[in-house]
Backbone as a ProteinNet text record, in pm:
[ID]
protein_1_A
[PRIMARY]
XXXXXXXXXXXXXXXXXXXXXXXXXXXXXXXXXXXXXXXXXXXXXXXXXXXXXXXXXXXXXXXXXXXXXXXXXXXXXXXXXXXXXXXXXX
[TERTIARY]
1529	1439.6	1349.7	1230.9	1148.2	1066.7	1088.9	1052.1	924.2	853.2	670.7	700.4	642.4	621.5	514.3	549.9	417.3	314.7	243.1	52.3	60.8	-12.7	-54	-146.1	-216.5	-339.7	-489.9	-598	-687.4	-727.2	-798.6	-814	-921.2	-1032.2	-1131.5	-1029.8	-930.2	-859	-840.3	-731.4	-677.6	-781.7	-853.7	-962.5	-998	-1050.6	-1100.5	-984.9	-835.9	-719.7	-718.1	-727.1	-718.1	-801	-955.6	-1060.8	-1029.4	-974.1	-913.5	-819	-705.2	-598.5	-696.8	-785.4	-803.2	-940	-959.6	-1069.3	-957.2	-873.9	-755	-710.1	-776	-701.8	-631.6	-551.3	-437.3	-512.1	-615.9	-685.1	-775.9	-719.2	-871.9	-823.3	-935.8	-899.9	-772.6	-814.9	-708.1	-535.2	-547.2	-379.2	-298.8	-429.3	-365	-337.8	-399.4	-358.5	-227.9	-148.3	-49.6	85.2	75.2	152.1	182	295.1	390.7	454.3	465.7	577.7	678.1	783	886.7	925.2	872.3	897.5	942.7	1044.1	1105.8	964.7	1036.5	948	937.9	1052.3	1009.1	900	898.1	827.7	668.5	644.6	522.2	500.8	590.9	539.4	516.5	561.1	505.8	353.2	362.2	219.4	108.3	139.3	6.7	59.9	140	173.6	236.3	275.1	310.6	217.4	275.4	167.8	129.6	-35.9	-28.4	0.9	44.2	169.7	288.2	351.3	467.9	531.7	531.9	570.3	695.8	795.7	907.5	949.7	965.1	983.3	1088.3	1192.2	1303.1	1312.6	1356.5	1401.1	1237.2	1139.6	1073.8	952.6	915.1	854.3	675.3	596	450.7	390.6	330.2	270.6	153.3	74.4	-123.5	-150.4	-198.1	-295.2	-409.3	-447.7	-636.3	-687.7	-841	-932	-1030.9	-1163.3	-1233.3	-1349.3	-1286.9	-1337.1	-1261.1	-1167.8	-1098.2	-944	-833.4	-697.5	-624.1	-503.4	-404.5	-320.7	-256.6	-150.5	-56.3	79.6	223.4	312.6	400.6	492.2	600.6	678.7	824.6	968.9	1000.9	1175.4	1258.6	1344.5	1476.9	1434.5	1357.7	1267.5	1244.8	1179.5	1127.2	964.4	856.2	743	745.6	684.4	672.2	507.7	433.5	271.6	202	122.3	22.9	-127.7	-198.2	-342	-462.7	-598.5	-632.9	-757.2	-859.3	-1006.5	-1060.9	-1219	-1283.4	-1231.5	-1188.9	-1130.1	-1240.2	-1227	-1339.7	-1265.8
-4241.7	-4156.6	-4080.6	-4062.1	-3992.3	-3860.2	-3802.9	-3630.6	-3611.8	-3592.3	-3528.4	-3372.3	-3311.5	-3169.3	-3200.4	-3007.3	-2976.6	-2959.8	-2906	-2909.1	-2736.3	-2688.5	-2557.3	-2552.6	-2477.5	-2465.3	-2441.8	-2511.8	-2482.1	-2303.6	-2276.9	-2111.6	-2106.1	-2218.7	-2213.9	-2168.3	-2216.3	-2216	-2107.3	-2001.6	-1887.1	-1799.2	-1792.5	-1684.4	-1659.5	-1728.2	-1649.3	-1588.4	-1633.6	-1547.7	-1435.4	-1382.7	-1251.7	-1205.5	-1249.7	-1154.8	-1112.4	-1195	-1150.6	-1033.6	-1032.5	-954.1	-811.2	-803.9	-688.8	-660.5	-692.8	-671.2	-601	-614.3	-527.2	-416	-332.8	-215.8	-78.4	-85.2	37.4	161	193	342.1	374.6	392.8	450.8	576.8	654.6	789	737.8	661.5	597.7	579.8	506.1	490.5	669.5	707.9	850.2	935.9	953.6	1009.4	1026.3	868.9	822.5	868.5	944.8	1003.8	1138.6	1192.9	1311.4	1311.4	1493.3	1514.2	1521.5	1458.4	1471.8	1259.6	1194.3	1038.2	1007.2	909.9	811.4	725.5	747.7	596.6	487.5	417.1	346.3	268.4	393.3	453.6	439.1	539.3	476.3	390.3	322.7	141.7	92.8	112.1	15.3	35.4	169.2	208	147.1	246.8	165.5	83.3	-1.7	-100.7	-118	-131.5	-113.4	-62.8	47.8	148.2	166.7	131.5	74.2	135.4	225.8	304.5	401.4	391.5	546.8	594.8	759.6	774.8	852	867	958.2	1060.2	1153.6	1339.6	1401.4	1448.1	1546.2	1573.3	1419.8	1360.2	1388.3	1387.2	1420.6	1242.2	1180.7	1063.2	1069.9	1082.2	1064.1	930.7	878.3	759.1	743.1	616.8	641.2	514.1	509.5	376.8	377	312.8	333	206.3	191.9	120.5	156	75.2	109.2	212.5	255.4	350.4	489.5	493.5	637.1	568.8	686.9	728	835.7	738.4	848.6	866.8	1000.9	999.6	1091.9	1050.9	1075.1	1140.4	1290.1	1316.6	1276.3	1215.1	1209.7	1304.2	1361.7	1404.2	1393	1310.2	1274.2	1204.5	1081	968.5	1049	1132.9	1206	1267.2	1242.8	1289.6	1448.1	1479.3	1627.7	1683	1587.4	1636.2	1518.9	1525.1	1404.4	1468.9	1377.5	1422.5	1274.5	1334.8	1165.2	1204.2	1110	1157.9	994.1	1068.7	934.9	892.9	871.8	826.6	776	670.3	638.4	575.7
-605.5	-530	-627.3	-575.9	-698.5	-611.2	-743.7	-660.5	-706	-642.5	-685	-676.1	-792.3	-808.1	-706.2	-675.2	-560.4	-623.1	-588.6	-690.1	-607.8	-642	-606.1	-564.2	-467.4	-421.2	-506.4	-558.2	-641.2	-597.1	-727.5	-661.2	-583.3	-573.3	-416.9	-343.8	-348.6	-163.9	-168.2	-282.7	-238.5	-269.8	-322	-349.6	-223.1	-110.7	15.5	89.6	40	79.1	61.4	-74.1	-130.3	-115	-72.4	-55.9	112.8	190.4	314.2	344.5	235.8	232.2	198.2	134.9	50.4	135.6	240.7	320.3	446.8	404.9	556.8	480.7	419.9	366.7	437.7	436.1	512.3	484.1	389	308	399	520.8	627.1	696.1	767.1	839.3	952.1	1032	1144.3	1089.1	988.8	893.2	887.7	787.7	704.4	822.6	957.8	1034.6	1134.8	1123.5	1083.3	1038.6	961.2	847.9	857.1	873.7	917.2	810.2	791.1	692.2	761.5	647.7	761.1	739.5	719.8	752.7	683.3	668.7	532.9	479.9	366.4	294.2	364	451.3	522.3	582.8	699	790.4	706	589.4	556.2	528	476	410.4	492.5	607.9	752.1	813	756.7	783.2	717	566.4	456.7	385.6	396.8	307.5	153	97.5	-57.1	-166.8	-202.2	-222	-409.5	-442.8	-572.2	-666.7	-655.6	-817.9	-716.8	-811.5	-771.5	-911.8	-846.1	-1038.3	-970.3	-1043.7	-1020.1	-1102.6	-1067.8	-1152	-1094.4	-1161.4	-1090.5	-951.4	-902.4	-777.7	-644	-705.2	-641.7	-678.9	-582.3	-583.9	-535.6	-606.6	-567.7	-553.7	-461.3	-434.6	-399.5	-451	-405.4	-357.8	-212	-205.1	-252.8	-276.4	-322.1	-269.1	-258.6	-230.7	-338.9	-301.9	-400.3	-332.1	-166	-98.8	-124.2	-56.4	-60	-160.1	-102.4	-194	-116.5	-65.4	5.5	-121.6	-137.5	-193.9	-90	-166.9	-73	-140.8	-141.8	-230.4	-165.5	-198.7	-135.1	-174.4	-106.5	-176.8	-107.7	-165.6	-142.7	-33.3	-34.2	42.9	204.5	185.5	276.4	258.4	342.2	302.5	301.8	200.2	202.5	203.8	147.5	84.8	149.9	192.1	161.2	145.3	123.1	81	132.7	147	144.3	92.3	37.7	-12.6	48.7	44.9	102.1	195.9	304.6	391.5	490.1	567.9	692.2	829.2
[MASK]
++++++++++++++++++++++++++++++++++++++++++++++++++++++++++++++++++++++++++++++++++++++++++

């Protein structure tokens, strides 16, 4: 029996993927409004999606979506929202 490796998709194909994915950005007024202190991490990831940094400080967790429009950020403690903030937002 003979096995053929798969081939991968040329990047024509996925390039209009990722320009798709990143044309649905979670960073808008409608999302951030969304967002209660008070929510698990969860809870926001379901919201805005996986969020592009997190830094962690004496049990206390900050997180930022960004676009190349606006930027939510999120403090978390003890995976609970405590802060949020948003700029640019539409």
């Amino acid at each position: 029996m003979t096995v053929r490796p798969t081939r991968c998709p040329p990047l024509a194909i996925l390039a209009p993927c990722f320009l798709l994915i990143a044309a649905c950005s979670k960073v808008t007024a409608e999302d951030y409004a969304k967002i209660r202190s008070g929510m698990d991490y969860r809870e926001v990831i379901a919201i805005l999606g996986i969020p592009a940094s997190c830094d962690d400080s004496a049990g206390f967790k900050s997180c930022k979506w960004e676009d190349e429009k606006g930027r939510i950020a999120i403090r978390f403690f003890g995976d609970k929202a405590i802060l949020h903030t948003g700029r640019n937002l539409r």
